[in-house]
C-alpha positions as CSV (number, residue, x, y, z in Angstrom):
1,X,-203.3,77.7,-86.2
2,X,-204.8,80.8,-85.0
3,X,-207.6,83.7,-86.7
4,X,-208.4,87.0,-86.0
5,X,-211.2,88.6,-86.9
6,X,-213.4,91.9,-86.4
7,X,-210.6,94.2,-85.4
8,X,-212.7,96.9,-84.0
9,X,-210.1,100.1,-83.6
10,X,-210.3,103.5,-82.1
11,X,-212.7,106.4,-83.7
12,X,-211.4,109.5,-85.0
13,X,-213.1,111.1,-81.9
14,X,-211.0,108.8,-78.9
15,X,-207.8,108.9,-81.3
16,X,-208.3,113.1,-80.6
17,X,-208.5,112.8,-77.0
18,X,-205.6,110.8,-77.0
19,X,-203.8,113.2,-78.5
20,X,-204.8,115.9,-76.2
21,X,-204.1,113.7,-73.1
22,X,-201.0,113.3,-75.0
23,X,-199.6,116.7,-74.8
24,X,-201.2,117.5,-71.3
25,X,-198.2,117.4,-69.6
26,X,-196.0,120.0,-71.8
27,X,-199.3,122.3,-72.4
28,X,-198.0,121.6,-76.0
29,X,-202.0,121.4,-77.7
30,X,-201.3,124.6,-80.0
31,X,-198.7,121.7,-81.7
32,X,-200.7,119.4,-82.6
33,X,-201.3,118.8,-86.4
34,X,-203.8,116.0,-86.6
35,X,-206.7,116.2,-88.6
36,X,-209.7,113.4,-87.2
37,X,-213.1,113.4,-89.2
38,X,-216.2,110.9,-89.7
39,X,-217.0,111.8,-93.1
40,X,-220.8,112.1,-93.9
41,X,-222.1,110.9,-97.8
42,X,-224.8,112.3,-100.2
43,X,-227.2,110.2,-98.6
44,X,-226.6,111.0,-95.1
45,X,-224.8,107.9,-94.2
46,X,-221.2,107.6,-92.3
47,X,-218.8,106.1,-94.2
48,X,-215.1,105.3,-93.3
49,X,-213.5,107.1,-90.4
50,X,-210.9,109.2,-91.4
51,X,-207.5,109.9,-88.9
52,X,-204.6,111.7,-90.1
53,X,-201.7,111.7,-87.7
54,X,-199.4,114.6,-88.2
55,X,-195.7,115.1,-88.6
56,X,-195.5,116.7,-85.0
57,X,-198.1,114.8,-83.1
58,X,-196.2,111.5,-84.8
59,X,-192.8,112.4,-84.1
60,X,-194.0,113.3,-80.2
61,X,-195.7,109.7,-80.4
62,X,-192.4,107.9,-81.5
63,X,-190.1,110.1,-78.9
64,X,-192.3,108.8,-76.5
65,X,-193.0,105.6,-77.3
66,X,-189.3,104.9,-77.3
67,X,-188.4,106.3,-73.8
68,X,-190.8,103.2,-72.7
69,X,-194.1,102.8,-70.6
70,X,-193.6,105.8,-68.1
71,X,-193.2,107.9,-71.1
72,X,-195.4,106.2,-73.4
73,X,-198.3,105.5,-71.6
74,X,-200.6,107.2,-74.1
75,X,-200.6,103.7,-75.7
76,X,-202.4,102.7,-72.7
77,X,-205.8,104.9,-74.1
78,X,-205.4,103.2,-77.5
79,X,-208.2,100.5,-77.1
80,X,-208.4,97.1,-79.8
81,X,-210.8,94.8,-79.8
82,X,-210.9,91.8,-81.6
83,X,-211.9,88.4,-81.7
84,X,-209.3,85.2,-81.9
85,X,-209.6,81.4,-82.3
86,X,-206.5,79.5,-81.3
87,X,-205.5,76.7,-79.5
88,X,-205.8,76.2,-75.7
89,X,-201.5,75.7,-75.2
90,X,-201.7,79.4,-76.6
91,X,-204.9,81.0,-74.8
92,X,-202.5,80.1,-71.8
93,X,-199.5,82.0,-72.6
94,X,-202.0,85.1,-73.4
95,X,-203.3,84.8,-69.9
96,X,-199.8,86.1,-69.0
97,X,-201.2,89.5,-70.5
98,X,-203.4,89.9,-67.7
99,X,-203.3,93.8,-67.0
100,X,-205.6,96.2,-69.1
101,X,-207.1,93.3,-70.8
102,X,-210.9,91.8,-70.9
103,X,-211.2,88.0,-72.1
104,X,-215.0,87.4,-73.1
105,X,-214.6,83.2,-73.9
106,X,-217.1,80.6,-75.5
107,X,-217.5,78.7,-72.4
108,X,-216.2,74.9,-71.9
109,X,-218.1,74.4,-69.3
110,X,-221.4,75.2,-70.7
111,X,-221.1,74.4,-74.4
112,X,-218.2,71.3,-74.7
113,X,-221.1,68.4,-74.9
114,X,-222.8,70.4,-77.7
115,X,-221.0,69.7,-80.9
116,X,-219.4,66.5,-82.0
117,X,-215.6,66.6,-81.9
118,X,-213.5,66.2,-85.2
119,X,-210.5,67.1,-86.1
120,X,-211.4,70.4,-87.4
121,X,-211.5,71.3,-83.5
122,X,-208.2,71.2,-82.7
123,X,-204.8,72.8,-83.7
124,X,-203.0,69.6,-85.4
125,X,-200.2,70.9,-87.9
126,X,-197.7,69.3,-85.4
127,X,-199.2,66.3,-85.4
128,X,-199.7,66.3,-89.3
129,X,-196.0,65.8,-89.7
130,X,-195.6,62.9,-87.0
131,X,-198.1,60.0,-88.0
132,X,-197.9,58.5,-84.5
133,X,-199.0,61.7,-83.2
134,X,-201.9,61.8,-85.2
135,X,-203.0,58.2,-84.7
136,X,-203.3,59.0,-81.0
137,X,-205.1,62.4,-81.6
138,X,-208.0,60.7,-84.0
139,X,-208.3,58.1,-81.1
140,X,-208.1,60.9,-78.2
141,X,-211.1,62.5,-80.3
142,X,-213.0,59.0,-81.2
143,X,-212.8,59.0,-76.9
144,X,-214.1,62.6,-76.5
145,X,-216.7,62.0,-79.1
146,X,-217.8,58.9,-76.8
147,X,-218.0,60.8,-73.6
148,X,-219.9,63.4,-75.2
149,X,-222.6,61.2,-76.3
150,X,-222.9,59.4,-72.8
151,X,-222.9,62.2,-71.0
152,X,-225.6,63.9,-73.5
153,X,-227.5,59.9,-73.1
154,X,-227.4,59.9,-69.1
155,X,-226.4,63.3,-67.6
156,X,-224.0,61.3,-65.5
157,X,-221.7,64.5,-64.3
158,X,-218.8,61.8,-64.2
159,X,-218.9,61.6,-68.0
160,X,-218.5,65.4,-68.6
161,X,-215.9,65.8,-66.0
162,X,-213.9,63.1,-67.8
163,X,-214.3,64.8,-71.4
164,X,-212.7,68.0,-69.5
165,X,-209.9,66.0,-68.1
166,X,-208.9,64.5,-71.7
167,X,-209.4,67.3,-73.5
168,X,-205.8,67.9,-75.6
169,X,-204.6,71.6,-75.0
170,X,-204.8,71.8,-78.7
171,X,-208.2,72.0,-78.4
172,X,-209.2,75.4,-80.4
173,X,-211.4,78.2,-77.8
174,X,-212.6,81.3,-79.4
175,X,-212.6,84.6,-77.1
176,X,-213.5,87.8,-78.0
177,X,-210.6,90.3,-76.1
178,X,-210.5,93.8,-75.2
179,X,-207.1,95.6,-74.8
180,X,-204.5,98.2,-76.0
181,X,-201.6,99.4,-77.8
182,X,-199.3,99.1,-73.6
183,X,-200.7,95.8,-73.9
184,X,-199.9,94.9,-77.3
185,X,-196.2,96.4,-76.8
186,X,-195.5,93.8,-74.1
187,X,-197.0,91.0,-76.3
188,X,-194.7,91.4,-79.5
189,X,-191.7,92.8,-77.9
190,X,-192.3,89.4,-75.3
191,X,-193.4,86.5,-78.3
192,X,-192.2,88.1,-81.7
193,X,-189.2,85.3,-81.7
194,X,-191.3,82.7,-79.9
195,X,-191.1,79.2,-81.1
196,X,-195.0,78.9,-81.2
197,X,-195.9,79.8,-84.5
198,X,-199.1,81.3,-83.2
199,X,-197.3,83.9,-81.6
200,X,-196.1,85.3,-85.0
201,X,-199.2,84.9,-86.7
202,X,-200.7,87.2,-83.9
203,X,-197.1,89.6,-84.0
204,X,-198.2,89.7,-87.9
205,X,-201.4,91.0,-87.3
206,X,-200.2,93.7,-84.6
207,X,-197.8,95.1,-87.8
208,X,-201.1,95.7,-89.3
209,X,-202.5,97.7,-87.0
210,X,-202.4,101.7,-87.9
211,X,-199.4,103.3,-86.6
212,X,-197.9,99.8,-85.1
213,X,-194.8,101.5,-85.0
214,X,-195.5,102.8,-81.5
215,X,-196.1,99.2,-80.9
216,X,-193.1,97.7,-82.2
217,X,-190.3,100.8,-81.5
218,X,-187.4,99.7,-78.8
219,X,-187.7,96.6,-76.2
């Protein structure tokens, strides 16, 4: 299982510039055909963000995209933000994505004797096929529900130090993450085929994204 929500993307005004950094290097600006407003209603108020990318400013986008990250590195200026809930097994493969990328998480270590554990917590559609697997997950929870409630009775550190240590890595963290379109290459050209089926959920969500096809061109 894994969500995304509140994809925040680039404004009209950094998709320009992006552009322009774009065709720095050929001098080609006179070329560019993109039309990038923040229109303005009756009232006064913004409304929706417009971006047209044009013909020549796309084609130059997909000719470089394609010759790979030296060529493409305008994808590197494309920022995304968004905010995922997934299980910890996958939060570790993501930390593989290390470069141009911010991790903002709800912390463990601060927060993990709040709530009472249930099964909601925790990634389980494996274990929903497998009725062994389940029986020991309800008990691994009925466990981390009891060390939650002594630790929360007495303080004792040796209580909360044992909750982290049985804690089941698919245990579901939320983090709010800041990255870009480089980034987001590596990721679905790296996990599009992976056998963890949050890896596809998240590859769905980057064919969302507007012009994705920079993202998912070549290898």
């Amino acid at each position: 299982m894994l969500e995304i929500i509140k994809t925040v993307l680039p404004s009209p005004e950094q998709w320009e510039i992006i552009i322009e950094g774009m065709r720095n290097p050929m001098n080609s600006w006179a070329m560019s055909d993109s039309l990038f407003r923040m229109f303005i209603s009756s009232e006064n108020e913004l409304c929706e963000p417009w971006v047209d990318i044009g013909p020549n400013d796309h084609d130059l986008m997909m000719r470089l995209a394609k010759g790979g990250p030296v060529h493409g590195k305008y994808r590197r200026m494309i920022p995304v933000m968004f905010t995922v809930t997934a299980p910890t097994f996958w939060w570790i493969e993501f930390d593989t994505y290390k470069v141009g990328t911010v991790r903002n998480s709800c912390s463990k270590m601060h927060k993990i004797h709040v709530e009472p554990f249930s099964l909601d917590n925790f990634a389980h559609e494996g274990c929903d096929e497998v009725p062994e697997a389940m029986e020991t997950l309800k008990d691994t929870i009925a466990r981390l529900e009891w060390l939650r409630q002594k630790f929360n009775e007495t303080q004792e550190k040796k209580y909360w130090r044992a909750l982290l240590e049985l804690l089941p890595h698919g245990y579901m963290m939320k983090a709010t993450i800041s990255l870009n379109y480089e980034v987001l290459h590596n990721i679905y050209h790296g996990r599009r085929n992976h056998k963890v089926v949050e890896w596809h959920t998240f590859c769905d969500w980057i064919e969302q994204l507007p012009y994705s096809e920079i993202i998912t061109v070549g290898g």
